[in-house]
RODO-2510 file (C-alpha; in nm, 4 decimals, decimal comma):
residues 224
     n   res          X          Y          Z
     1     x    -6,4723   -16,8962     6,2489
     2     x    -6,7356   -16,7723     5,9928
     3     x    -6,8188   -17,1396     5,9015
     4     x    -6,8493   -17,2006     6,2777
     5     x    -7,1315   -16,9359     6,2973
     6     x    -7,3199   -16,9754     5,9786
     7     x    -7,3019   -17,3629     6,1001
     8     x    -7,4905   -17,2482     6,4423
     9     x    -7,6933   -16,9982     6,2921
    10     x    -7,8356   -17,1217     6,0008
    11     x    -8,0837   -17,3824     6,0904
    12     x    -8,2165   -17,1716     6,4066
    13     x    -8,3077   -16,8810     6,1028
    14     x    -8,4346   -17,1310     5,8841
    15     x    -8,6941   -17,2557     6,0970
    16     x    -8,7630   -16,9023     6,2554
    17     x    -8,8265   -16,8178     5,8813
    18     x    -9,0535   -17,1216     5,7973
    19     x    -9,3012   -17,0382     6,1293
    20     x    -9,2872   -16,6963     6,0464
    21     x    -9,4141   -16,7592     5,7174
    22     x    -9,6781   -16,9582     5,8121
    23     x    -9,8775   -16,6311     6,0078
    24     x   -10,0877   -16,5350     5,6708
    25     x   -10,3180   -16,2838     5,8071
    26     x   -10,1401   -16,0506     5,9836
    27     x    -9,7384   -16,0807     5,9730
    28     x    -9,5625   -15,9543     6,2862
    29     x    -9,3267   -15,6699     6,3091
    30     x    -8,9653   -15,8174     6,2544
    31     x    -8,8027   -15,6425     6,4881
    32     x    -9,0294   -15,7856     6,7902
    33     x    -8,9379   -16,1381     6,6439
    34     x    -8,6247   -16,0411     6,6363
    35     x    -8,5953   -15,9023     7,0211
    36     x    -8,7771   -16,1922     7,1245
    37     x    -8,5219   -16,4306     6,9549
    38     x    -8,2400   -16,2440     7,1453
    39     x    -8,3900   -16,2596     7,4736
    40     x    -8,4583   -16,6486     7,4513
    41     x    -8,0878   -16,6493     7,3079
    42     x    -7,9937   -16,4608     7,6351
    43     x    -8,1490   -16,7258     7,8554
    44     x    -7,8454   -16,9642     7,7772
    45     x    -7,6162   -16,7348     8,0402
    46     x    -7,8095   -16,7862     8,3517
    47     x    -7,9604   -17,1727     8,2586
    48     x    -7,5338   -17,2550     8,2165
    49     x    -7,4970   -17,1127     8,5315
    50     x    -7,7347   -17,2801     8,7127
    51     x    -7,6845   -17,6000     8,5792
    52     x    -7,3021   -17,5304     8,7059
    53     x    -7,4388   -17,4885     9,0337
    54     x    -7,6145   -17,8220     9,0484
    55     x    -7,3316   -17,9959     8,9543
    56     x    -7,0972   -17,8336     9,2155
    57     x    -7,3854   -17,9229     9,4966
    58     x    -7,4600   -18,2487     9,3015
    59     x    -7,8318   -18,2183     9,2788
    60     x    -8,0515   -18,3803     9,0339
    61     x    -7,8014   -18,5920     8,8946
    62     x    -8,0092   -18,8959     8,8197
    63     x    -8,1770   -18,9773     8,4591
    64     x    -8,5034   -18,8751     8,5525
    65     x    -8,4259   -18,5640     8,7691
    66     x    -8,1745   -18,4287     8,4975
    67     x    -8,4392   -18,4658     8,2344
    68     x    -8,6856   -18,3329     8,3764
    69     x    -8,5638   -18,0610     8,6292
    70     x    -8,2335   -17,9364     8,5045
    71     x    -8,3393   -17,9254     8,1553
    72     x    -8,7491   -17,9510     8,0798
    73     x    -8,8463   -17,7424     8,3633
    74     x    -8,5508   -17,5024     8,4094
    75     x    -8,5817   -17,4383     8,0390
    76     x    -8,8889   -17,4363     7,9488
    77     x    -8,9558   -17,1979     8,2281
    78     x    -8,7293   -16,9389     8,1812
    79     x    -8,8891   -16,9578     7,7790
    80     x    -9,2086   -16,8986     7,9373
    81     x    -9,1445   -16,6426     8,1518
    82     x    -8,9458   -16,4516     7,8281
    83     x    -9,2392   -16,5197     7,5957
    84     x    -9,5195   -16,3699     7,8619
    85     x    -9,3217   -16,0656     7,9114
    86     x    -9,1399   -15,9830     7,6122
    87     x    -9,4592   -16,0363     7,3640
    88     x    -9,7605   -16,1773     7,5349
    89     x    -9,7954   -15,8603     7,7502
    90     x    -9,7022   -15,6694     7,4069
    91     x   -10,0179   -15,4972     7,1913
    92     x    -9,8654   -15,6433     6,8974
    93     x    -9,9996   -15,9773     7,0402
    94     x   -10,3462   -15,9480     6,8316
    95     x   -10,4336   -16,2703     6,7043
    96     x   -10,4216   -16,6800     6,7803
    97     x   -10,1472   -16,7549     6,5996
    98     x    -9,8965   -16,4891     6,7683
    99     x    -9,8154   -16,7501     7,0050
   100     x    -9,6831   -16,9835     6,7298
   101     x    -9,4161   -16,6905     6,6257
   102     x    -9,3337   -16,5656     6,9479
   103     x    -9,2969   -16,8962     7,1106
   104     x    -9,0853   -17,0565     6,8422
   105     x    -8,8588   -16,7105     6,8254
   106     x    -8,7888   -16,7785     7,1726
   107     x    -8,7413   -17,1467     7,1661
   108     x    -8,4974   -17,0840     6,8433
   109     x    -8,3261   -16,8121     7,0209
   110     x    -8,1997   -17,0659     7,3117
   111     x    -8,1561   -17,2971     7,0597
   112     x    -7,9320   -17,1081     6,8438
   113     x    -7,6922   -16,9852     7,0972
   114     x    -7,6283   -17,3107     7,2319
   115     x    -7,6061   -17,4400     6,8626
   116     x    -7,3093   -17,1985     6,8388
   117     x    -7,2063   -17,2910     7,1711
   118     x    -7,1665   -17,6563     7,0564
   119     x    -7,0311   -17,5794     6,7619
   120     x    -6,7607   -17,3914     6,8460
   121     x    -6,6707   -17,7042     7,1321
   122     x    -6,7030   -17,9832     6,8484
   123     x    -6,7077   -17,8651     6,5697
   124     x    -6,9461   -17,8094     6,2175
   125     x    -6,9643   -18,1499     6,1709
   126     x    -7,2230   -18,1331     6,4647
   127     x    -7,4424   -17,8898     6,3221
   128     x    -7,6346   -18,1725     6,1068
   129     x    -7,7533   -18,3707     6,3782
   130     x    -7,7866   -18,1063     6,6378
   131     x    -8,0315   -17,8991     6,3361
   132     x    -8,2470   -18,2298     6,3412
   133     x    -8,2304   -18,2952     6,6963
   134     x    -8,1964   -17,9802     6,9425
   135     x    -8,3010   -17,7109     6,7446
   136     x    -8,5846   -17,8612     6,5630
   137     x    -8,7033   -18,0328     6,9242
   138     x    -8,6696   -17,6490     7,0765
   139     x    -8,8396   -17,4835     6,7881
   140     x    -9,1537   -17,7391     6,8070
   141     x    -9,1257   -17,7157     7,2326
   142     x    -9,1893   -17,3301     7,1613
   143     x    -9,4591   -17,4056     6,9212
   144     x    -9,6526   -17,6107     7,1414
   145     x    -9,5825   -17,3242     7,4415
   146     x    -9,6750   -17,0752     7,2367
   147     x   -10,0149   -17,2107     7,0816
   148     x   -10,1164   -17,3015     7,5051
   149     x   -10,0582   -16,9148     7,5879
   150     x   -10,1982   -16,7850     7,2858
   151     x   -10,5409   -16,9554     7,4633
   152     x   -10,4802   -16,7907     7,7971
   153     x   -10,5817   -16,4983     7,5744
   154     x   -10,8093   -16,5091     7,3347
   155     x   -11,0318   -16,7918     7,4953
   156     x   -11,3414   -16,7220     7,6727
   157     x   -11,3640   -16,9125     8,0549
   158     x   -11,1051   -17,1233     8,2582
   159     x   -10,8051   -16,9524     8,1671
   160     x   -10,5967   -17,0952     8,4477
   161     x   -10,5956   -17,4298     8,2704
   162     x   -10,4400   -17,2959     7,9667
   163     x   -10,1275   -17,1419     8,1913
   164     x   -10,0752   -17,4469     8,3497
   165     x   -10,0641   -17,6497     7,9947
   166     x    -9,8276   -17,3810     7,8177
   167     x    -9,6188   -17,5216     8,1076
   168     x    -9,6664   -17,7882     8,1454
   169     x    -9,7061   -17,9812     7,8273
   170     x    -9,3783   -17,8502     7,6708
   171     x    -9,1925   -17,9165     8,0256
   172     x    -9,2988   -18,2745     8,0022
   173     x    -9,2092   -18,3324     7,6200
   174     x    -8,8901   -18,2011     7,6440
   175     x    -8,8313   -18,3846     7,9379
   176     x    -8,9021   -18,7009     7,7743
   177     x    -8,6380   -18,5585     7,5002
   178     x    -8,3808   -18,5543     7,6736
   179     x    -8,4598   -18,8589     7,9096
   180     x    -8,4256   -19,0539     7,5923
   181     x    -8,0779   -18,8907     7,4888
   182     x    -7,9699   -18,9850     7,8541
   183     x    -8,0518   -19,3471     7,8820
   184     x    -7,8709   -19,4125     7,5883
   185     x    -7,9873   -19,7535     7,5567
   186     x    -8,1336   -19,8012     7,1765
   187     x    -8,1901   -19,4163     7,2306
   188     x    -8,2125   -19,4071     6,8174
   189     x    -8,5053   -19,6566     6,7926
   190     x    -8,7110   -19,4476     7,1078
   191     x    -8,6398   -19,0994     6,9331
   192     x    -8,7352   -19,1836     6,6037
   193     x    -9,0924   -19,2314     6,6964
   194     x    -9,0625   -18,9487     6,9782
   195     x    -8,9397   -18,6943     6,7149
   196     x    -9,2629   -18,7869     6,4692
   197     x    -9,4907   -18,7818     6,7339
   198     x    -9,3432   -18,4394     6,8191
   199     x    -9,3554   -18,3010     6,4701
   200     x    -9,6959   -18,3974     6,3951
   201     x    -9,8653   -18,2696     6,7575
   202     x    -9,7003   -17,9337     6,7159
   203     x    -9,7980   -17,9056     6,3610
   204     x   -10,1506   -18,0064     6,4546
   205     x   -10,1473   -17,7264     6,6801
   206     x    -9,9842   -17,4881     6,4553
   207     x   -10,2838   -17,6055     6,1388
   208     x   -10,5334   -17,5074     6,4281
   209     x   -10,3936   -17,1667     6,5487
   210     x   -10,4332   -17,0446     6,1674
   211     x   -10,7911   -17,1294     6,1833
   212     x   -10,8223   -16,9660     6,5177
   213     x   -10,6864   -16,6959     6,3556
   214     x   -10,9099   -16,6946     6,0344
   215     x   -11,2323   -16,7013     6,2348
   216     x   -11,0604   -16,4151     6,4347
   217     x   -11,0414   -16,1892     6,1471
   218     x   -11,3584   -16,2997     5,9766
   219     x   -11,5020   -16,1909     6,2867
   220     x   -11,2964   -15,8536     6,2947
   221     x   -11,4424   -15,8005     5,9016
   222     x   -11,8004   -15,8854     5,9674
   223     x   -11,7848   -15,6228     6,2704
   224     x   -11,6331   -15,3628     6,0535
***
């Protein structure tokens, strides 16, 4: 039982930790991480339901629609709609890179509880492949969401494009994640080069919401 949890735990913390780490200016409090992690954790409750209602009334049971409905938008959604009001519309969301933190805590949150979920069903030996798979794929999903909404508000102009990309762009990525799992046809040789591309775009993004964030505070000094 313990096993079981520290198995479905573990790598959800570990990469919580690692983003967390990587806000140098201005570190945010842990306990706001922390209730934003449990609210994205709470999200699995009404997504399961859901989902059991579009099986029951077979909807979106093809590839594409399952991919891309039932899981990338229904998701990715309810992630967004957690990270707007639990810490976008918080004061404590000061600087650029906020939205790397909170949207990853979120992401990992969802993550993590279905880790356990899965876990408990098959077992620890699942926890390797589902920490290099689901909950890394989540965690960089909620990276990418979180660096889109962190422009909705601390950029200057058009901010309605920058709502519809924190949408959009991590709807369509993890629909293509899972429409790759679900075709299952040399699925290994699509998501090798699906996971690097993923890694490397939301890392880009996180690199350039730390130097959002240093010009931010250079500014803040040179005012003061």
């Amino acid at each position: 039982m313990v096993g079981i949890l520290i198995a479905g735990i573990a790598p959800g913390i570990a990469l919580l930790y690692y983003f967390y780490l990587k806000d140098k200016y201005e570190p945010e409090p842990i306990n706001l991480v922390i209730r934003t992690f449990l609210f994205g954790a709470i999200l699995v409750f009404p997504i399961s339901f859901v989902d059991q209602i579009f099986d029951k009334e077979y909807l979106f049971h093809s590839n594409f629609s399952k991919a891309f409905f039932r899981t990338g938008f229904l998701e990715e959604s309810l992630k967004w709609i957690v990270l707007y009001y639990c810490a976008y519309l918080h004061k404590e969301f000061d600087e650029p890179f906020d939205g790397i933190v909170y949207g990853s805590a979120v992401a990992l949150g969802f993550a993590t509880a279905e880790n356990i979920l899965y876990t408990f069903v098959y077992g620890t030996q699942t926890a390797l492949i589902r920490s290099l798979l689901p909950v890394s794929s989540h965690a960089l999903f909620g990276v990418i969401m979180g660096y889109y909404i962190s422009k909705v508000k601390f950029s200057l102009g058009n901010k309605g494009k920058w709502i519809i990309l924190s949408l959009l762009v991590p709807i369509i990525l993890h629909g293509l994640y899972d429409y790759i799992l679900l075709i299952q046809t040399s699925w290994l040789t699509m998501m090798l080069p699906f996971m690097f591309f993923l890694w490397w775009f939301a890392m880009a993004k996180l690199n350039f919401a730390q130097g959002l964030s240093k010009q931010y505070f250079d500014k803040l000094s040179q005012k003061g």
